[in-house]
N, CA and C of each residue as an Amber inpcrd file, in Angstrom:
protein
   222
  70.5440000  66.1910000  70.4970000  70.6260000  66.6890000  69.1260000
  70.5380000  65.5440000  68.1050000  69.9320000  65.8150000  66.8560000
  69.2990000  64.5770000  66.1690000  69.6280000  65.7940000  64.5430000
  70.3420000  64.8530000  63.7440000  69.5760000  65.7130000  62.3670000
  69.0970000  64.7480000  61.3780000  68.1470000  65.3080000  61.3570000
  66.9490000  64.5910000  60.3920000  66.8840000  65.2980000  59.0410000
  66.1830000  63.9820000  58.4400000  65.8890000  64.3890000  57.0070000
  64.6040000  64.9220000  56.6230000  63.9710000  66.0550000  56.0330000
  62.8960000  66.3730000  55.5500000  62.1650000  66.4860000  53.9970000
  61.4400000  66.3270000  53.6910000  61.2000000  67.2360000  52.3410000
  61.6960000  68.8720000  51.5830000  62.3170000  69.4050000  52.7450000
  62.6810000  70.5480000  52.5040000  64.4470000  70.3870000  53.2280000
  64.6950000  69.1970000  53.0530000  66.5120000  68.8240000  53.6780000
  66.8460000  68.5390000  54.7870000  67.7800000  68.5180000  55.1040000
  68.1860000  67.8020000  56.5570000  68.5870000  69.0360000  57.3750000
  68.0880000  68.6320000  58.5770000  68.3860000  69.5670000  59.7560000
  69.0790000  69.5230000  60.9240000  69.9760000  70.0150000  61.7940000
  70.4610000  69.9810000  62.8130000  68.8020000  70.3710000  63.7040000
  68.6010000  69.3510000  64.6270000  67.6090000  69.5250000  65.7330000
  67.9430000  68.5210000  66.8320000  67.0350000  69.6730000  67.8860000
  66.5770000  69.0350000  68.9730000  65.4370000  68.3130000  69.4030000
  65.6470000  66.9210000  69.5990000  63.9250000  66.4590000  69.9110000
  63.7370000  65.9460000  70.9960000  62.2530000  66.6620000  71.0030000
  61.5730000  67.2620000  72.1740000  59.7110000  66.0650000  71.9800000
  60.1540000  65.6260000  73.2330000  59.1110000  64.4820000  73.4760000
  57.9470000  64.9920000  74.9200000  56.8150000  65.2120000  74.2910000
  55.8120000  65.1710000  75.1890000  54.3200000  64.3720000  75.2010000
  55.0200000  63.4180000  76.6050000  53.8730000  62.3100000  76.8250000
  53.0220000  62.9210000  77.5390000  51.4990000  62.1620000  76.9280000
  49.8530000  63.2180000  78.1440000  49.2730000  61.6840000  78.4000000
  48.4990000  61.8720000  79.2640000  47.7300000  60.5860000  79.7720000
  46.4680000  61.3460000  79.9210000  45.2460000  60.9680000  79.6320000
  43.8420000  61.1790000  80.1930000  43.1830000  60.5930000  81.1120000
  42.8240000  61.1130000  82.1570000  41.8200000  60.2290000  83.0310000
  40.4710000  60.4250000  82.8250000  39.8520000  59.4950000  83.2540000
  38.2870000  59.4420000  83.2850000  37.9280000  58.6480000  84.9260000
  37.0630000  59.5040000  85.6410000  36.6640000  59.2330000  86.6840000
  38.2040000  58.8970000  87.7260000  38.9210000  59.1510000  87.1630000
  40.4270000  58.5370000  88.3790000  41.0630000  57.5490000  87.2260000
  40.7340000  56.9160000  86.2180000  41.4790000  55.8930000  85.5840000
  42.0000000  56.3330000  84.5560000  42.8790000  55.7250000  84.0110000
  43.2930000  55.8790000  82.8030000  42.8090000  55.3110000  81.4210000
  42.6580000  56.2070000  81.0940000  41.6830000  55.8770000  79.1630000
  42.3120000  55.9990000  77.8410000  43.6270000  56.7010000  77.9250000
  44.4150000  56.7460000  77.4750000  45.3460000  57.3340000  77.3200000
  46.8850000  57.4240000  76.1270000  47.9780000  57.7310000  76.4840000
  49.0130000  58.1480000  75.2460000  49.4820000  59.3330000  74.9800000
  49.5470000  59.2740000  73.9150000  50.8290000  60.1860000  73.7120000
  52.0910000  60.2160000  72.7460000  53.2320000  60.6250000  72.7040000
  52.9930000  61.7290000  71.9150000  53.6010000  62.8140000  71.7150000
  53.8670000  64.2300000  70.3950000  55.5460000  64.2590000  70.7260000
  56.4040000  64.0120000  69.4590000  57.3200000  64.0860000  69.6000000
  57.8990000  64.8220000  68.7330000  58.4890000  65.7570000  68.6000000
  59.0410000  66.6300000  67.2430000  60.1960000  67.3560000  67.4160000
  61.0740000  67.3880000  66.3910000  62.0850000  67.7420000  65.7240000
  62.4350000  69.4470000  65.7760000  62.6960000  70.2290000  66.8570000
  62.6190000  71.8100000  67.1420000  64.1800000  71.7240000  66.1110000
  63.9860000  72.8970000  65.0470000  65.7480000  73.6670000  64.3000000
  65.3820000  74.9040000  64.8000000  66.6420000  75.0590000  65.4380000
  67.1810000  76.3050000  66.4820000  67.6040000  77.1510000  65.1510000
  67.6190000  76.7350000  63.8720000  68.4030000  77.5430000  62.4890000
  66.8230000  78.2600000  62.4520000  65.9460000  77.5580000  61.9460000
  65.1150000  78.3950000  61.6020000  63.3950000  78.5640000  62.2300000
  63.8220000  78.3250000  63.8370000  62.6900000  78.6180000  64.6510000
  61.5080000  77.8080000  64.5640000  61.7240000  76.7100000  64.5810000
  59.9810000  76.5770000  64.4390000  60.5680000  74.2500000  64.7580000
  59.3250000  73.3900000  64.8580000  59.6310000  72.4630000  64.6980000
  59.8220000  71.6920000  63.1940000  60.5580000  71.2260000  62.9580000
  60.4110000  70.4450000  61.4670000  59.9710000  68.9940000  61.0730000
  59.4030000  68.2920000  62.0260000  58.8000000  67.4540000  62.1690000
  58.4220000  67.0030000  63.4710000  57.0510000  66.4280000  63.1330000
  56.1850000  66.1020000  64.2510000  55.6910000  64.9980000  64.4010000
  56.0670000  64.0150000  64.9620000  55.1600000  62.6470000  65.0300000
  53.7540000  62.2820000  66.7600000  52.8870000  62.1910000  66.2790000
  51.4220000  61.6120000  67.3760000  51.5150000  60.3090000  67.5800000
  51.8350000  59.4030000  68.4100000  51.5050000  58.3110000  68.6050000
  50.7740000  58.1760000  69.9950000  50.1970000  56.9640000  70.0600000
  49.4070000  56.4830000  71.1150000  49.2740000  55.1420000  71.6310000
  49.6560000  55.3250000  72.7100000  50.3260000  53.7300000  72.8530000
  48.9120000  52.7150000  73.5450000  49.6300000  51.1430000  72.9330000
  48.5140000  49.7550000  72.4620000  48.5750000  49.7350000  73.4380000
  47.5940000  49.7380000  74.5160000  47.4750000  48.5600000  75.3420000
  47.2820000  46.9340000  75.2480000  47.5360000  46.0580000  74.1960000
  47.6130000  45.1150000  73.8750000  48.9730000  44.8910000  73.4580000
  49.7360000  45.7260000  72.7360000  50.8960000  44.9200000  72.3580000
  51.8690000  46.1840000  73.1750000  51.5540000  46.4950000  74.0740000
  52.1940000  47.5100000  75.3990000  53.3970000  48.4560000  74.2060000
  52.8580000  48.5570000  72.9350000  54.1260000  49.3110000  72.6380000
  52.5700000  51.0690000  71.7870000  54.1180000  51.9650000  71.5030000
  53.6430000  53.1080000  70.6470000  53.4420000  52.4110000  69.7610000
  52.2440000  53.2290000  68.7010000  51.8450000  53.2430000  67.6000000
  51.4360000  54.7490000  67.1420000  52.5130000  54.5560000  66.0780000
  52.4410000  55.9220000  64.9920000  51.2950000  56.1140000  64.3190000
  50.4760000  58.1360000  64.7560000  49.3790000  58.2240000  64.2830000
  49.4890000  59.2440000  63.1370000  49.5760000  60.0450000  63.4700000
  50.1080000  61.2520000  62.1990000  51.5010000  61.8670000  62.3410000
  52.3280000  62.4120000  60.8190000  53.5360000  62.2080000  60.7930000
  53.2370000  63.8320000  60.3080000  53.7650000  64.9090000  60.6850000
  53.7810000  66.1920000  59.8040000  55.0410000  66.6220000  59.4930000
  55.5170000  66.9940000  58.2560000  57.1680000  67.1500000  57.8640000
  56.7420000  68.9290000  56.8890000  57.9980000  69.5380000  57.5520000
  58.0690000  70.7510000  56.9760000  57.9400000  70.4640000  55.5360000
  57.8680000  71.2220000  54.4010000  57.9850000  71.5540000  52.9850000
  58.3270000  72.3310000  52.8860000  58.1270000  73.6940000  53.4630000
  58.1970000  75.2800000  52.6850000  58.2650000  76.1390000  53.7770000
  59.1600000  77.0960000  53.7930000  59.1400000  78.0320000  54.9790000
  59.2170000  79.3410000  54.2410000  59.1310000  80.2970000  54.8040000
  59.4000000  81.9710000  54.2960000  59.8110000  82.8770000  55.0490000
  60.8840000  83.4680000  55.0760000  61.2170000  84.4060000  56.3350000
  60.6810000  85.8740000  55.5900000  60.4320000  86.5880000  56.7620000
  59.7690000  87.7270000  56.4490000  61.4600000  88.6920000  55.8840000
């Protein structure tokens, strides 16, 4: 459990990390993190970060950042 801050306020969440790897022919080509912010309050994730990690400086690098703004319940 993590609560984070958004454009639309801070949230009680859970974050939820999923690493993918691609192969090509048997090898690896690349590798890349989606990690985001699930609120159990109001269903949905509230932030999302893409990274893809350097093979040169062996660390992640942050690619796109998406942060809730606006929600609407029916």
């Amino acid at each position: 459990p993590e609560t984070i801050s958004t454009p639309l306020g801070d949230f009680d969440t859970i974050k939820v990390v999923v690493t993918h790897t691609t192969y090509l022919a048997g090898a690896e080509v690349s590798r890349g993190q989606d990690i985001s912010w699930y609120s159990p309050k109001i269903g949905r994730a509230v932030r999302t970060e893409e990274t893809s990690w350097d093979t040169e400086t062996q660390s992640w690098v942050l690619g796109r950042v998406h942060e809730i703004t606006s929600v609407t319940f029916p």
